[in-house]
Phi, psi and omega in degrees: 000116161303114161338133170310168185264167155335145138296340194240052190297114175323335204267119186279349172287315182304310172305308210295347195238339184281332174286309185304318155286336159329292208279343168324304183288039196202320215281320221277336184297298181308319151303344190265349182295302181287033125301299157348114159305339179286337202253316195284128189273196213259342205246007201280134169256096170332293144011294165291317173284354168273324185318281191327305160328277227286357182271300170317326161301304193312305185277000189284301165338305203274324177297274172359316189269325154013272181322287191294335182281332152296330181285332172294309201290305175307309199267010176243330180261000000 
């Protein structure tokens, strides 16, 4: 298992995946809200909102593999 990243991470790529995972994560919460039967109105297209879900996974995914693979790569040298 990889050591959590820095608070302060030096590495602006290691930011640049830690921003990506963030707003993925901000993004996939807010789609999934509008999923909800409480939340999706009459005009909501389920269709999109799945896509959009399945993109935020995707970069969530993408941020993530990043992450470890810079930190694996930083923690070998």
């Amino acid at each position: 298992v990889s050591p959590l990243p820095p608070q302060k991470p030096k590495s602006e790529l290691v930011r640049t995946s830690l921003r990506l995972l963030t707003s993925s994560a901000f993004r996939l919460q807010s789609e999934c809200r509008k999923a909800l039967p409480v939340e999706s109105g009459p005009g909501t297209d389920i269709q999109l909102v799945t896509q959009q879900v399945i993109q935020c996974a995707y970069d969530i995914a993408k941020a993530a593999k990043q992450l470890v693979t810079i930190t694996t790569k930083e923690n070998n040298n």
